[in-house]
N, C-alpha and C positions, 0 to 999 in steps of 0.2 A: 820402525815402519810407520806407526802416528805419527809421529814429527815431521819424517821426510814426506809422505801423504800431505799434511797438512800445509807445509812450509809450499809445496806445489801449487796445491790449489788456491791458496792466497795470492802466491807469486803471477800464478795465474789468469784470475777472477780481477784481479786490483783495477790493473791498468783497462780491461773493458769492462767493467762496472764505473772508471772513471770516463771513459767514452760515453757510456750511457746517462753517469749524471750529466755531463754537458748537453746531448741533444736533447734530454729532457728538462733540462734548466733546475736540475736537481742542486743550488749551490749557497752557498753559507756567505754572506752576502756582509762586509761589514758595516749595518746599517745603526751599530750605536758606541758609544764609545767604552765600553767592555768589550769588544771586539781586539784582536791584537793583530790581526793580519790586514794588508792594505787594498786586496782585491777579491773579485767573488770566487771563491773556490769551491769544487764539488765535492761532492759526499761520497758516502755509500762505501767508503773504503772499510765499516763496518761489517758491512755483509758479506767485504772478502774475506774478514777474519771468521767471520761467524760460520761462515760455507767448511772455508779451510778444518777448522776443529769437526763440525758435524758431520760434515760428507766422509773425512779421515778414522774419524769414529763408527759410523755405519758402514764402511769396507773392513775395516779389521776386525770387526766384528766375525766377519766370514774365515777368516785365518786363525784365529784364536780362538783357545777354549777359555770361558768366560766362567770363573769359581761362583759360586750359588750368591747371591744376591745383587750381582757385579751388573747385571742387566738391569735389574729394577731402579738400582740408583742412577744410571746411565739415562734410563729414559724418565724421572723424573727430571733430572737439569735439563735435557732436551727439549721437553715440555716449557718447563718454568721458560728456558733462555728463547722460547718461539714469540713467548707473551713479553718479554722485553727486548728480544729484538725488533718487534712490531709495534709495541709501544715506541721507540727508539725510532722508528722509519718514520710515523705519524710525526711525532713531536720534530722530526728535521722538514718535511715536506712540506708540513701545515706551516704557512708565515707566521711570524711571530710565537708559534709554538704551544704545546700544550699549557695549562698552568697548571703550579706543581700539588695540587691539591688531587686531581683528576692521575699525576703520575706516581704519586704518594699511594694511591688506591690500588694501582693495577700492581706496583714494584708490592703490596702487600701479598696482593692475592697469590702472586708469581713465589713469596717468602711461604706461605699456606702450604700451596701444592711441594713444596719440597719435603717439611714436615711432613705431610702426607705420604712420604715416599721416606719416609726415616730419617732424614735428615737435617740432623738438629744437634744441638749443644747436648753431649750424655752426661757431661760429669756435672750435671747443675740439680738439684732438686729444691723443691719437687715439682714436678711435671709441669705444672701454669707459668711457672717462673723460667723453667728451660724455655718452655715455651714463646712466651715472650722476649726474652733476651733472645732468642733463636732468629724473631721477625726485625727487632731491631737490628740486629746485626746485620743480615742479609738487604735490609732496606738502606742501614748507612752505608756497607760497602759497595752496595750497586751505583749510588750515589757519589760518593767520595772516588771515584774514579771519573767519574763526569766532571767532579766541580777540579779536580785539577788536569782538566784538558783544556791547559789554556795555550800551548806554546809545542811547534811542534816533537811528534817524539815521547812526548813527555809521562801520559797517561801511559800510551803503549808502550814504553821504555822501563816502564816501573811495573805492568803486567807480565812481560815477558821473564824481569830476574824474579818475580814474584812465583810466575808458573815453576822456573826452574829450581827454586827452592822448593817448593811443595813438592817436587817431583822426585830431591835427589836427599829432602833433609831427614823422612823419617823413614824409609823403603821400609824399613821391619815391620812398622807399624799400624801403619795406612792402608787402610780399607783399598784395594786395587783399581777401582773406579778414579783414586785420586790421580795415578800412576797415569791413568789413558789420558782422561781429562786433559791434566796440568803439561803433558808432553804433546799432547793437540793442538791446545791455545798457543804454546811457546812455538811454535809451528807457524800456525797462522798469524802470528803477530810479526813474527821476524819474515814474512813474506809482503806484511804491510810496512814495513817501517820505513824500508829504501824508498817508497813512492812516498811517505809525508814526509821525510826531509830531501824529498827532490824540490829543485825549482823549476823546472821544467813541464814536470809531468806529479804534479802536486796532488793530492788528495784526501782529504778529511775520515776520518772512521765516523763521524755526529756523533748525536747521542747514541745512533743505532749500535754501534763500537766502544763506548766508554760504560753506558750503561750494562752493555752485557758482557762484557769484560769484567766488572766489577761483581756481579753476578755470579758470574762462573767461579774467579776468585772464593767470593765467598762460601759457594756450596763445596767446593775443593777443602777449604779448609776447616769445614765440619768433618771431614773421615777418614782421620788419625788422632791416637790420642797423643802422638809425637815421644812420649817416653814414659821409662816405667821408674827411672830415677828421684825425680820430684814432684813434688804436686802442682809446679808454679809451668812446669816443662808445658802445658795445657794452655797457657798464654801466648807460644811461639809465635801467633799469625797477627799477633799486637807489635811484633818488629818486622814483619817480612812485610806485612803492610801495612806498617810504621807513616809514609810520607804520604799519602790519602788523605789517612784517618789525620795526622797531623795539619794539612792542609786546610780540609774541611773547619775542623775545630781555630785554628787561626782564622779564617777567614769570618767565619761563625761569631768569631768572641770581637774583631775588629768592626764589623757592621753593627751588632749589639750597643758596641760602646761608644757607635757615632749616630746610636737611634734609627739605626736604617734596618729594614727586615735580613734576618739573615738568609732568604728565600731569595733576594734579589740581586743580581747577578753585581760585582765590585773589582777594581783590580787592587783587592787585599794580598791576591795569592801568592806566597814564597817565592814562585819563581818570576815574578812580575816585581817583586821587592827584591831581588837580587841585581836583577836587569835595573833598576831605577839608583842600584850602588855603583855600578858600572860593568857587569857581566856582561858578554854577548850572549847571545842565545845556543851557541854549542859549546861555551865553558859551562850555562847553569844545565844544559844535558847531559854532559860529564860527571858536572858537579851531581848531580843529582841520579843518576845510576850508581855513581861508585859509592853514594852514601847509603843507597837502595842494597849492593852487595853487600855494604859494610853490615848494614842492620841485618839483611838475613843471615849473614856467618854467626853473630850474634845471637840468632835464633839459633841457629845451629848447636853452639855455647849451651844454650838454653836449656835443648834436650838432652847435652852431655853430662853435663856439670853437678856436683852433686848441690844442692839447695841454696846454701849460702851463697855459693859463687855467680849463681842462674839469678839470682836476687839482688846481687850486684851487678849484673849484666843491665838490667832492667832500671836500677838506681842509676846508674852512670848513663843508661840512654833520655833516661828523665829530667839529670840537671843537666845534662846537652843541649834538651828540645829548649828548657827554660830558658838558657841562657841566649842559645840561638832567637827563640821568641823575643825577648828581649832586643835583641840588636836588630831585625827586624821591624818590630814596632817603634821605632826610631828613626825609619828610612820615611822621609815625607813623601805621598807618591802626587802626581802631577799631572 
């Protein structure tokens, strides 16, 4: 009932919230050359998603009986995802954009409030240390889902197998809020997706969409401990959201190594060095969901597997990334 909820009201919401960025001149303009699309296209397709999961989540609420803590951690993400959705509107609205010192602050405070609402990293001691890995965490994921929305599909294409892995990997184990969440978002994304690879009727999530997709993500995959097998099983969300965080850190290590901030916006990104080997842009969508599946079966692996083998899950996806990085940092881009 989430999903199908959710999957409406995005399907919904998309196309006249893309009405309304146009009369509003709400549009993503490509006015520099990290830009990858050739004409002004509107926004807001963010707040179809973000409608879809919230509004879906606040009716079933009415239908269901909600086990004892399942509300409090509902309405912290809700909370947190209001301050980064709205962070997310400002920074598309305002020309030129926020800068990331100013978005670095508020994605903090929004990582606080979830802490605040228990959720956080439990198998880390002692407490300042969860702590802290808890904020990082929740600030690079919010992030790392913006920095690889460069191409369409792409971001929201890797949140949606993302949600459905959270949603079907660890049922046993998972605090229940992950269950509603993660079958919300996968909702509302697959209600946005058809409209960003239309050409017709085209529309942007911004940041408003990338950063709170990431977001959600991240609080999602604080409540499960994913298994009771090994100790490593607690890593799983280092492969489901394996191509982000991969992203991010190539992009990061590429600008570093040519003196340029890694703050400022470059076309380092994987799927822009694919496309610069010869991809179109719906073989590296392909390419890149099925590697997205592939990694969370793997996580999958992870939570089944007794130790050694979950250990070599994780060995074997690491000389992959290298060797891939590798051939990569070898594409000249132009």
């Amino acid at each position: 009932m989430t999903f199908v909820m959710s999957l409406a009201v995005s399907s919904l919401l998309t196309p006249v919230l893309r009405w309304i960025a146009l009369r509003l001149n709400i549009l993503d303009r490509p006015w520099s050359e990290v830009k990858t699309h050739q004409s002004p296209t509107p926004y807001l397709g963010g707040l179809a998603i973000w409608s879809g999961w919230a509004l879906s989540l606040f009716a079933i609420r009415f239908f269901t009986h909600f086990p004892t803590g399942t509300l409090h951690s509902l309405r912290g993400i809700l909370i947190g995802s209001i301050i980064i959705m709205s962070l997310g509107l400002v920074d598309d609205i305002i020309p030129r954009g926020l800068g990331f010192k100013k978005k670095f602050l508020i994605q903090i405070l929004a990582a606080l409030l979830l802490i605040a609402f228990d959720i956080r990293l439990n198998f880390v001691t002692p407490y300042f240390m969860a702590f802290l890995l808890t904020v990082i965490w929740i600030v690079g994921i919010t992030n790392a889902f913006n920095i690889v929305d460069i191409m369409d599909g792409l971001s929201s294409g890797i949140a949606f197998v993302a949600s459905l892995a959270f949603l079907f990997i660890s049922l046993p184990t998972e605090q229940i809020y992950v269950n509603f969440c993660a079958a919300a978002l996968a909702g509302g994304l697959l209600g946005f997706i058809p409209y960003n690879l239309s050409k017709k009727r085209k529309i942007f999530m911004g940041d408003a969409g990338s950063l709170a997709i990431g977001f959600l993500l991240a609080a999602e995959s604080l409540g499960t401990s994913y298994t009771k097998l090994n100790n490593i099983g607690v890593m799983a969300p280092l492969l489901i959201l394996a191509l982000p965080i991969y992203d991010t850190c190539l992009v990061s290590y590429l600008r570093i190594r040519k003196g340029q901030s890694p703050f400022l916006g470059s076309k380092d990104h994987f799927a822009l060095r694919l496309e610069f080997m010869g991809f179109n842009r719906r073989q590296i969508l392909a390419l890149t969901l099925l590697t997205s599946a592939v990694l969370s079966f793997g996580a999958f692996l992870v939570t089944r597997l007794p130790i050694l083998w979950a250990l070599g899950v994780f060995v074997l996806s690491f000389i992959l990334a290298l060797i891939t990085s590798y051939r990569l940092g070898q594409v000249e881009i132009k």
